[in-house]
N, C-alpha and C positions, 0 to 999 in steps of 0.2 A: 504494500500500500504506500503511494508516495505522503508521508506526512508529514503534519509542518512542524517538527521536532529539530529544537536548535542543537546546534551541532556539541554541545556541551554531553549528547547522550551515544554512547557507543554501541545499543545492542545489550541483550540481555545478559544478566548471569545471577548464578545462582545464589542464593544467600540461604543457607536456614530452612531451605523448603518455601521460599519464597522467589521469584522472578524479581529482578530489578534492572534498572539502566542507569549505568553508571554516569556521570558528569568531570570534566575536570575542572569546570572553573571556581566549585569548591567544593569542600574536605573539609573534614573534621580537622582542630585543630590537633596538631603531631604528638601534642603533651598527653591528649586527651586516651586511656586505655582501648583497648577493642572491644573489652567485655562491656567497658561502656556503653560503649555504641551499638554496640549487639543489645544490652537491655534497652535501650532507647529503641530497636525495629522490634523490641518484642511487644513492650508497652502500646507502642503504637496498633502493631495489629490487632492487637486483644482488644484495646478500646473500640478500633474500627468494628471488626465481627461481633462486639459487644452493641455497638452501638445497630448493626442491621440487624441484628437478632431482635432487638428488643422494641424496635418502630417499624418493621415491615419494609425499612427500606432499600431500595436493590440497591443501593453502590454507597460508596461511602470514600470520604478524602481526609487525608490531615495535611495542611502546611505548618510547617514550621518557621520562623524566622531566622534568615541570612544572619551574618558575622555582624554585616556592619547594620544590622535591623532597618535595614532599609527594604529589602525583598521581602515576600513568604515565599517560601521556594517547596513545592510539590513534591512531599516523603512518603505518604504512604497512599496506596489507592484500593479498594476493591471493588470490584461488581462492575466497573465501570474499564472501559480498555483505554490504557494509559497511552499509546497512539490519538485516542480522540480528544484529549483534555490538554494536548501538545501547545494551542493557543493562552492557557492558562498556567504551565507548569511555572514560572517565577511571573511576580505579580508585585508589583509598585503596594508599598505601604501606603504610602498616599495618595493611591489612585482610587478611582470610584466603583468598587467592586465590591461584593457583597464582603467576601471575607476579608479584605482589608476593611471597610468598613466593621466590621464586627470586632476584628483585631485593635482597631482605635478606640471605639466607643466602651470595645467591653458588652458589649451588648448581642442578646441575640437576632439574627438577619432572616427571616425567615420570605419567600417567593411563591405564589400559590401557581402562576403558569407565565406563559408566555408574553402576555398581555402586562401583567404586573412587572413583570421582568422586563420588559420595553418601555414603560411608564420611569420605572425607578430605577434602573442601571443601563441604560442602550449601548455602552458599551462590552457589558455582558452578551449581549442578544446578540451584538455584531460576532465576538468570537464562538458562541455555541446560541446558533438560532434553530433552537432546537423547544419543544414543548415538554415541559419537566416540572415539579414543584421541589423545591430546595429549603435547607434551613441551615446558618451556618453558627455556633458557639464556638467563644474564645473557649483557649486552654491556658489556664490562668491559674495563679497560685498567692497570697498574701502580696498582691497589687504587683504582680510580674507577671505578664501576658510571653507563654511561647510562643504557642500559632493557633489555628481555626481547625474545628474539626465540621466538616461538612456532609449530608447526607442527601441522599436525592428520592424521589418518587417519584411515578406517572403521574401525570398532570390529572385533576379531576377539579368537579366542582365545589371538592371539598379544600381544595389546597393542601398545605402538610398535614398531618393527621395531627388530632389536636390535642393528643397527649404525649405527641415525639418531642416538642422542640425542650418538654422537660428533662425526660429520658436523657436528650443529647447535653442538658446542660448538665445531669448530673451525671454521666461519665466522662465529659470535657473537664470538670471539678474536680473530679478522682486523680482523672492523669495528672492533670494541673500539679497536683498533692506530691504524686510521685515522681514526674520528671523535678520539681521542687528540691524534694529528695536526692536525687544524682544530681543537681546541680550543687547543694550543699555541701557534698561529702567532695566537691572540687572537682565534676565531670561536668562544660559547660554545655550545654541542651541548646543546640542550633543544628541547620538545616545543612547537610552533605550533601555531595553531589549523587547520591543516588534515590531513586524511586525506587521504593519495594512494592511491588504486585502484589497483593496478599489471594492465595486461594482461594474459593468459599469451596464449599463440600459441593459437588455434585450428585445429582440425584440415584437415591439407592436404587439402581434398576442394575442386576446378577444377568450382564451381557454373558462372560464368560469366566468360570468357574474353573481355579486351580486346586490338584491336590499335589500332596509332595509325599515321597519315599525313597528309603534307603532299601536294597534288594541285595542279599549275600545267595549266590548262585550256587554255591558249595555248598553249606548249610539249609537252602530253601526257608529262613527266614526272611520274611520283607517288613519293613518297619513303616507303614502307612500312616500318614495323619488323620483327622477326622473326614475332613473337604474327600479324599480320594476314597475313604470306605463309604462314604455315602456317592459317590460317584458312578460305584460298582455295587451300590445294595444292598451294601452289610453294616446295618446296626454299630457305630462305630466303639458302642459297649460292651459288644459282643464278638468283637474280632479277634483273632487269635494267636497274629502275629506269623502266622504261615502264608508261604507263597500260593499256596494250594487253594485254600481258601477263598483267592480275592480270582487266583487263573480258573476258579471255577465256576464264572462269570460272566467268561469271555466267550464270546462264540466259538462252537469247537475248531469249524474252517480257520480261525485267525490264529491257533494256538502255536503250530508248526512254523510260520513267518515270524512270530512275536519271539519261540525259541531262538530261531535260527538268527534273526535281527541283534539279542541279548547276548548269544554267545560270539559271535563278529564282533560286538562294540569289546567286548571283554578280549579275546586273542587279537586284535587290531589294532584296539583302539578309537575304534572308530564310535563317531555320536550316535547313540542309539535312538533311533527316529522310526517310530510304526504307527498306522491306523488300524484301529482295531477297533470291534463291535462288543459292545457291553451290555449282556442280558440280565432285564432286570426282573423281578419276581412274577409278572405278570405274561413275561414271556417276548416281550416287544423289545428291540434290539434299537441302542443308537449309538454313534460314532464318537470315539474318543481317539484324543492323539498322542502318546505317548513320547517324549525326549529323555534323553538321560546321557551321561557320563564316566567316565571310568574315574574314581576319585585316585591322587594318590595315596598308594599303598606299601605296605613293608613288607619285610623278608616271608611274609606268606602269599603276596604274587596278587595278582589281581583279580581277585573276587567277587567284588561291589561294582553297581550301577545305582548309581544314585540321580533324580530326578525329579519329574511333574507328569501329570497326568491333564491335560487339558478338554474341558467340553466347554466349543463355542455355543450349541447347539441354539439359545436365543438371540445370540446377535448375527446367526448365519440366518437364521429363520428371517430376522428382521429386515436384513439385506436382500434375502432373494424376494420378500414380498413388496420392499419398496422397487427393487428393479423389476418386479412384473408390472407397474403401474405406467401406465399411456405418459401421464403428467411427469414434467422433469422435477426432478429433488435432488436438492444440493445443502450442503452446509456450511458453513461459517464461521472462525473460530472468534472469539471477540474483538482479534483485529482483522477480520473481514478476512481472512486466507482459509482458501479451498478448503476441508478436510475430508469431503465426500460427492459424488458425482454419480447419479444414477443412470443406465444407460440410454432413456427417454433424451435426461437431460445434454447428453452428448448431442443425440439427433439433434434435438430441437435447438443445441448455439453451434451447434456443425463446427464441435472442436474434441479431438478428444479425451478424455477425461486424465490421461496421463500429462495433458500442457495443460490442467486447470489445475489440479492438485499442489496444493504447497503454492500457490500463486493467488494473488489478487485478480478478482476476475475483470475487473477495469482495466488491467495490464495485459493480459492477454487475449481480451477482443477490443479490438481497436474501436467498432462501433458500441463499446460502454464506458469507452474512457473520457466521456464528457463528464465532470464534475457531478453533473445534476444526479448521476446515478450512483456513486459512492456518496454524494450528500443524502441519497435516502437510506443506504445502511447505517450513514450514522444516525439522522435521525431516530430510527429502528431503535437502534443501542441506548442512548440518551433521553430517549422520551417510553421504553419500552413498552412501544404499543406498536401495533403492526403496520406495516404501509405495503403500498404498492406501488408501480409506475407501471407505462410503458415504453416498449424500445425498439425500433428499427433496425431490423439486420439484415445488412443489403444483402440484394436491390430490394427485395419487395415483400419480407416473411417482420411483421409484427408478432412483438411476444410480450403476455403480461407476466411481471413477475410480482407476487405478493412474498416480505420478510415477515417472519414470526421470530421475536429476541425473545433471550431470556436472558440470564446475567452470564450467560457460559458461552452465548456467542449467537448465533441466526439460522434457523433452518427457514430456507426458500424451497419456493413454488414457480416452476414456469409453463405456460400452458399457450400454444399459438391464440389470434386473439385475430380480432377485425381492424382494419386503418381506421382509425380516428376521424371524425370530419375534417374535411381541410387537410389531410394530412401532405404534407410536402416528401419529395422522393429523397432517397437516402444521402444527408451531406458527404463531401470527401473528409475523411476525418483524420486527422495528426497524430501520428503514432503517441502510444501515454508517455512515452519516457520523456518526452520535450515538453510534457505540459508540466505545470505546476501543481504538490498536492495541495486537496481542497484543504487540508491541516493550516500550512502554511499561507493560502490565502484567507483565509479567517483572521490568522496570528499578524496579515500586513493591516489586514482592515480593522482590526481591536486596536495595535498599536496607532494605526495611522487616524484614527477618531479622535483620539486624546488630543490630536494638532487640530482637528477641524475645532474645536471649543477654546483654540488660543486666539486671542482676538492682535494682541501686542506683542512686538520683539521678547519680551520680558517675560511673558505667558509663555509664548511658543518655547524658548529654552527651558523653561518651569516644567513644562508638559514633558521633551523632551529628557530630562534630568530624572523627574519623578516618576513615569513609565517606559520607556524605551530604554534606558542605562539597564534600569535592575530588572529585566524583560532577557535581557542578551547576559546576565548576570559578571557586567561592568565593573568598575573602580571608578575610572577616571573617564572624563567627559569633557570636551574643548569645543567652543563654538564660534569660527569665525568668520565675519564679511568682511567682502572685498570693497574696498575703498578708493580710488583717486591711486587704482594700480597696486594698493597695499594690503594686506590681512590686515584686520583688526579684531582684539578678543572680545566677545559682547557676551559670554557667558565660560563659567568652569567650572566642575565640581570636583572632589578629591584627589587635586593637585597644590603638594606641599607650596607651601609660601614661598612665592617671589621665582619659581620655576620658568613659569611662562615669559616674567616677562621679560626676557631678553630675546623672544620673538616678538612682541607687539611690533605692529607697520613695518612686517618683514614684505619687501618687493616680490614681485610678482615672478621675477626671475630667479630669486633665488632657490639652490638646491635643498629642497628640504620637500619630505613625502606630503605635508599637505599642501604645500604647494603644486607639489607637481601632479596629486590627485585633481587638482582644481583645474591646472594647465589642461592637462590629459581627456579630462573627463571621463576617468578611470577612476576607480577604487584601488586602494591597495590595503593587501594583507599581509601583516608580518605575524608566524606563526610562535614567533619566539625571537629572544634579543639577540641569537647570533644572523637571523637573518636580516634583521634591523641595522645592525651595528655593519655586516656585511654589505647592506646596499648603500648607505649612510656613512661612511667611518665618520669617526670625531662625533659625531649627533650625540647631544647629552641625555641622558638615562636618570631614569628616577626606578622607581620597585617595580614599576610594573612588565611584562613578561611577555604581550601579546598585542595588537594593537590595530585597529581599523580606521583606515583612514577614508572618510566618505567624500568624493565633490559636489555639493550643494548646486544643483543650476536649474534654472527655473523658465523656461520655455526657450531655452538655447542662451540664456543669460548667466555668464556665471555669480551668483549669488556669493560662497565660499566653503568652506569646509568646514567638518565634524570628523572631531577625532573619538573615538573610542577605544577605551587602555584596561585591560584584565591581568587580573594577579599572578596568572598561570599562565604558563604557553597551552595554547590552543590551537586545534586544528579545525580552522574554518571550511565546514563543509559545502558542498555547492549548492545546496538550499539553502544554509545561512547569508552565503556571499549573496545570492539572490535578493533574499530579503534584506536586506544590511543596503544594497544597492537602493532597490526601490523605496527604503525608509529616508534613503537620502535625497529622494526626489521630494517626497512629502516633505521633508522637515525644508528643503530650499525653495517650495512654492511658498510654505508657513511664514517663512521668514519675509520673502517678498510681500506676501499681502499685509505683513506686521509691518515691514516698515513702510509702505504707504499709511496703512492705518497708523502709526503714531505721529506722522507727520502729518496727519489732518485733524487730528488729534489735538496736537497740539496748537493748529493756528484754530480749533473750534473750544479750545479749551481758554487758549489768549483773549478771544474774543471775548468769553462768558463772563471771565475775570475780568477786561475792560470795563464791562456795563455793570459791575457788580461797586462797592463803597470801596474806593484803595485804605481810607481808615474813620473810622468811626469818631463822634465831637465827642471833647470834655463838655463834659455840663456837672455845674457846683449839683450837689447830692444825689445825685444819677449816676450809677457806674451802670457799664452798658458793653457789654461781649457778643460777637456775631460768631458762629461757624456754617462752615457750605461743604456739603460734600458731592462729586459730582456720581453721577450713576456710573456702577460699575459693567454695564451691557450693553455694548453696543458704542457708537462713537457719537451718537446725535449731542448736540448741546439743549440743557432745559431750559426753562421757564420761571425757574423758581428763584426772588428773590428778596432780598430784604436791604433798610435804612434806617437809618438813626438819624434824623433832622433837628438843630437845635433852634427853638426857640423862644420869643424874649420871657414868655415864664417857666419854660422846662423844655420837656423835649417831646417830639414828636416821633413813635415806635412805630415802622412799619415792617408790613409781612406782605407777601402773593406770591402765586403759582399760575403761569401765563400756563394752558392744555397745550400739549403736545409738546417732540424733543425734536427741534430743528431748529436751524437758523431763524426761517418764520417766527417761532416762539421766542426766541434769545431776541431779536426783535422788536417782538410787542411789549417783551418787558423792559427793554431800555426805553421803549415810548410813555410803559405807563410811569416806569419809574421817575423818569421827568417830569411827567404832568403832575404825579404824586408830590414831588419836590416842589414844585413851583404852585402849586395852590396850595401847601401847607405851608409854605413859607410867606403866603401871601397873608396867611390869620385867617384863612377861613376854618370854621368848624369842620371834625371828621367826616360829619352826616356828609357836610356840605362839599369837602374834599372829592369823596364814591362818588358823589349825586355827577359832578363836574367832572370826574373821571368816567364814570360809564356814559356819559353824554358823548364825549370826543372818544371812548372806543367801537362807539355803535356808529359815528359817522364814520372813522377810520376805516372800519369793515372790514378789519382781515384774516376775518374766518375761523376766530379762536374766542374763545374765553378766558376769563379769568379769575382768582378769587382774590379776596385782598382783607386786611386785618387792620386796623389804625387806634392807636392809644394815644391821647395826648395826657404828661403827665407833668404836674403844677408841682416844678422843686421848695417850693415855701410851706403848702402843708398836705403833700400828697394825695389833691387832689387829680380823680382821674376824668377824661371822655371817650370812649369806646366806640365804635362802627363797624363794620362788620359786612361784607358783599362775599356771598357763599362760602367762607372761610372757617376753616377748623376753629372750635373756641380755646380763646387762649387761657394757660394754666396761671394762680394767683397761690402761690406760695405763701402764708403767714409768719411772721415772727416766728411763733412757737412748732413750727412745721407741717401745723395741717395744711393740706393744697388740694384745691380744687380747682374744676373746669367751669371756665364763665361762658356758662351757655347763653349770652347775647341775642337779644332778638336783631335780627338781621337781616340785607336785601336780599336779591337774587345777585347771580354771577356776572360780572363785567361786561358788557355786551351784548345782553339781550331785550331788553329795553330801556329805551335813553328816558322814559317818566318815569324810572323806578327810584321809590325813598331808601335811604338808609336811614335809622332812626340809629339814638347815639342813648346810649347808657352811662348812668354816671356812677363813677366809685370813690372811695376811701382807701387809700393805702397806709396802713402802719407804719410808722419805721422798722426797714430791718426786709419788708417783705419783697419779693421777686417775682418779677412778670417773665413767662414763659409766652415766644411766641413762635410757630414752628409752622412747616408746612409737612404735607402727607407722608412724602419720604419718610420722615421718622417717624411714624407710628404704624406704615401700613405693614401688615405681612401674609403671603400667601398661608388662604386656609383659615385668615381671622378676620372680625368684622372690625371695621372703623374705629368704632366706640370702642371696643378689645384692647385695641392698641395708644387710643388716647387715654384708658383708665388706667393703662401700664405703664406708660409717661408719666402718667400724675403721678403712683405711689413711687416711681422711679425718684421722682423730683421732691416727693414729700420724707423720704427714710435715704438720700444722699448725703453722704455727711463729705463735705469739700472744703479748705480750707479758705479760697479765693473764690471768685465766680469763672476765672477760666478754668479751673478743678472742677466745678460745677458743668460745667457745658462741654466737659471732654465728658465727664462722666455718664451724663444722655447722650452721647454720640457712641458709647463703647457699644450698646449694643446693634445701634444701624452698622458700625463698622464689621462685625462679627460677619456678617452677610459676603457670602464671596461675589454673590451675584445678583445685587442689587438693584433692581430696574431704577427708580426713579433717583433723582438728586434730592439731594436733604438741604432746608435753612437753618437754622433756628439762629431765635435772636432773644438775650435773656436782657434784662435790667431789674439794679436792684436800688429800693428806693431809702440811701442812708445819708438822713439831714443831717447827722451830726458826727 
């Protein structure tokens, strides 16, 4: 099966009675015991099989965390074929995946299907788009997080079953307990470079039945075990240890060959090999096979044949009854390779069954090695519910094949079938081994999403560093454009201090590999430091062993390069180099659209800032602090802003939010801003301020609304006047710290009718008390209502304990800031009124 397995895995080996695939880019550390590490894959399977034993679920995973806890790196798997999970085998800590997720929070992550899983992780869905329900628990121990233990089920409309996701927390607990344990006693608990397969039991069906015996031909004792006396009849209580006994048994006709066979392996040496008939009480005879050997022997010569007695006789039965059947049948093992080919099923793919065996059947018919049809055995496997398709085998014979999974691999159906409406004649199709596995294209599309959600140069490295480095399980990480002929460094991760920079604004001529990656429009690999140092002499070296150099270019542009540096020498395989290539396409278009996006950015950003206050008035017993934050989504500029006007008896507090993020908007509010300015500075009343401002935005006419907030406040005895045009009510902090919302009767929004009143509300301010005045950014949050969010500003603002008021106004901004992806922009503008 071609899959997209980074070249860190070399092929199976055995461990312990378990399957694993070893990795080199890391190892336990050298200090650490074996026995250690041996109790660590035993822990782990036991929890896995503990854990689908005891919620019904078919597969199960544990990651553990990397050296440098940046990874979780894929160590144990069952149920599930560790080929298909190849897009998930190391996983960004800080990426948005369930188990990482759960790894941070501590919390458990549970998925009911497909849909859910597309809503709350897409880039889950992109690397296993697949229909499944999932639940993932830390493995944790007194506030030390290992890794995630994960479980999967068919999707239903029930989701996880709803007494697992306990189950799972409280064997993720236990281990938790225990690896705690080995880490204490000074064995460190992290992730090696190998995956262990763990078995499950396969189902008790007695295909074919061995007995064992020792037979002395001299003496005519034969020493039978239980298995071979019931084989041949005899009450294994009742046996008697004689030859005679069990050869009288045997069909008379078979006696004479079975002699003559016994006493040849015995004077020869030769393997004793006979088929012979075994009657049993009822009189009815069936075929047993007999092997054995001459053991060595001493100074009394050779006497003994010792062996098995073998009866297939159910799974021959099974076999000649599925080869009578018209319909083709085949099997599957869990990572999709032949293990069975009936002879219907030969006809009907017109190959013979000896070039399908031991092979992927994608790989040897050319008209199945389109993706689409190894994306339905995985589905099968991962979702373990049946599918079907169908498939064109030229020129002109249709055939349906429906998969039936279980956790041990796929028994298929193939049956000729009718053309589809529409159907079109058989394409020329490209031999499999030049296409790419569907593994590895899943693993460019999960990686390569993480870039599509980077909007900024700044992101796009972020994205870069935190899934793709520990994805390819990296160290070191360099990221640089090309400049005015020059490299220049815009991002690095785990490279020692002051390393780099004696390349910054290295020429474009110069000889050095990511240079000439970028020249070339090649990649280059070095598999270890003597080929480095060989192609390179002099080039300076730090720790690391292995090294990829990508060139960035982006519709024939060269962008610059990405280097990537691993602790190990590694051998980069030709699906790796593959992907590693095409990652370096995405990360150079990433970078391209980031830096137009910050450079518009920033002259939309300048802008915003222009029309915004450059610094607020002193005014005697008014102190008065503003903050803005700009939205984090997307590049539009808002709407939203605020003033502090002073004048001749205090000050004048304004607030507004022009609708919509564009220029338009930035806009209308440096128009209303002005107008706000200049008839409050002219003494008219707030009422009277809206009345005159929504007049000149309704003949303005341009297409937006707005809301607005207006306090005038008297510094002699904190006298207040309030107005108010569709705006949030602003918060009134007391002395003694109760705070509430001054729900203000108020107009309508800016611009919709020019005879609309604002009426004006008058207050009292105490000394000491603090006017909150803020627009929606701060208070709104997906999933809560309006009021939700302004009554959690209040109590924010009422139980704040700050020493200054800009302590105060960081301290309501901490939680809009929390937000990584914040639609709207935030104002607020606080004043606090202290006469003395």
């Amino acid at each position: 099966m071609r899959q997209g397995v980074p070249a860190d895995q070399h092929g199976p080996r055995e461990t312990g009675g378990t399957r694993a695939e070893r990795g080199d880019a890391h190892r336990l550390r050298a200090d650490v015991p074996a026995a250690a590490a041996h109790e660590v894959d035993v822990l782990l399977a036991a929890a896995v099989r503990k854990a689908l034993s005891s919620t019904q679920a078919y597969g199960g995973v544990v990651y553990l965390h990397s050296r440098d806890r940046r990874s979780l790196v894929l160590t144990t798997v069952a149920g599930v074929p560790l080929s298909l999970l190849s897009p998930m085998r190391r996983i960004a800590v800080a990426g948005p995946l369930p188990a990482a997720v759960s790894y941070r929070t501590g919390r458990t992550v549970t998925l009911a299907d497909t849909e859910d899983t597309m809503r709350r992780f897409p880039q889950l869905a992109v690397g296993m788009p697949y229909d499944f329900s999932s639940a993932c628990v830390p493995i944790a121990s007194d506030g030390h997080t290992f890794g995630v233990l994960t479980a999967f089920w068919p999707a239903s409309r029930h989701g996880v079953p709803e007494r697992a996701p306990r189950h799972l927390r409280t064997i993720a607990n236990r281990l938790g307990g225990a690896l705690a344990g080995l880490e204490g006693g000074g064995h460190p608990v992290e992730a090696a470079g190998d995956t262990a397969v763990v078995e499950l039991p396969t189902p008790a069906i007695a295909v074919t039945r061995v007995g064992l015996f020792d037979w002395n031909l001299a003496t005519g004792r034969l020493n039978a075990d239980e298995e071979m006396c019931e084989l041949f009849g005899v009450p294994p209580a009742e046996y008697d240890g004689r030859a005679v006994t069990l050869t009288d048994r045997i069909a008379p006709a078979d006696l004479p060959e079975l002699r003559a066979a016994a006493r040849a392996a015995l004077d020869h040496r030769r393997v004793l090999a006979a088929r012979i008939r075994v009657v049993d009480r009822e009189g009815h005879t069936h075929p047993v096979e007999l092997w054995g050997r001459v053991p060595e022997t001493g100074p009394g010569g050779r006497t003994h044949l010792v062996g098995a007695v073998l009866d297939s006789r159910t799974g021959s039965a099974a076999a000649a009854a599925v080869e009578r059947l018209r319909d083709g049948v085949f099997s599957l093992d869990p990572d999709g390779v032949a293990g069975y080919v009936n002879r219907s099923c030969e006809l009907l793919l017109a190959t013979r069954r000896e070039d399908l065996l031991g092979h992927h059947p994608w790989d040897v018919l050319p008209w199945l090695s389109d993706p689409v049809y190894e994306d339905r055995y995985r589905a099968a496997m991962l979702s373990q519910q049946p599918t079907a398709f169908l498939a064109l085998r030229p020129p002109d014979t249709w055939l349906a094949f429906s998969l039936y999974p279980d956790a041990h691999g796929v028994t298929g159906r193939v049956v000729a079938a009718e053309a589809p409406p529409g159907a079109a004649a058989a394409p020329v199709v490209t031999p499999a081994l030049s296409r790419p596995g569907i593994g590895s294209t899943y693993h460019l599309l999960q990686l390569a999403s993480a870039l599509t959600e980077a909007v900024s140069v700044k992101e796009v490295c972020q994205a870069v560093g935190e899934q793709i480095l520990p994805a390819f399980g990296g160290q070191q990480l360099a990221i640089y454009t090309a400049r005015e002929k020059r490299l220049h460094l815009v991002s690095q991760t785990g490279y020692p201090d002051g390393f780099l920079d004696r390349f910054e604004g290295t020429p474009m001529g110069t000889r050095l590999p990511g240079v000439d990656a970028l020249s070339t429009g090649t990649p280059i690999f070095f598999e270890s430091v003597h080929q480095l140092s060989a192609a390179y002499p002099g080039i300076p070296l730090d720790e690391m062993r292995a090294w990829a150099f990508l060139p960035l270019i982006a519709s024939g542009h060269p962008v610059g390069s990405c280097i990537l540096g691993f602790d190990e020498p590694r051998p980069f395989s030709s699906e790796e180099r593959g992907l590693l290539t095409a990652l370096g396409g995405f990360i150079a278009q990433a970078l391209e659209r980031a830096r137009l996006y910050d450079a518009e950015f920033a002259l939309a950003r300048g802008l915003q800032q222009a029309l915004l206050p450059h610094r607020l008035p002193r005014i005697e017993a008014v102190r008065i602090v503003a903050r803005y934050l700009p939205g984090t989504q997307g590049m539009e500029i808002g709407g939203d802003w605020y003033d502090a006007i002073s004048t001749g008896a205090g000050a004048c507090l304004v607030i507004g939010d022009v609708e919509g993020h564009n220029v338009g908007a930035a806009a209308t509010m440096g128009q209303l801003r002005s107008a706000v300015r200049a008839f409050a500075s002219g003494g008219d009343p707030p009422g009277e301020v809206l009345r005159r401002t929504n007049r000149l935005m309704v003949d303005l006419d341009p297409g937006l609304l707005a809301s607005c907030c207006l306090i005038y406040l008297d510094r002699a005895d904190g006298h207040a006047c309030a107005a108010r045009a569709g705006h949030l009510p602003p918060l009134l902090r007391h002395p003694e710290g109760h705070t509430e919302a001054l729900h203000l009767p108020g107009g309508p929004l800016l611009g919709i009718d020019n005879t609309a009143e604002f009426p004006v509300t008058e207050l009292d301010l105490a000394p000491g008390s603090i006017l909150a005045l803020y627009t929606d950014g701060l208070v709104e949050e997906p999933g809560t209502g309006i009021d939700e969010g302004v009554d959690r500003l209040r109590t924010t603002l009422a139980h704040a304990e700050a020493a200054t008021l800009d302590e105060l106004a960081d301290r309501l901004l901490r939680d809009a800031r929390r937000s990584a992806h914040r639609a709207d922009d935030v104002a607020l503008l606080l004043a606090a009124y202290t006469p003395d």
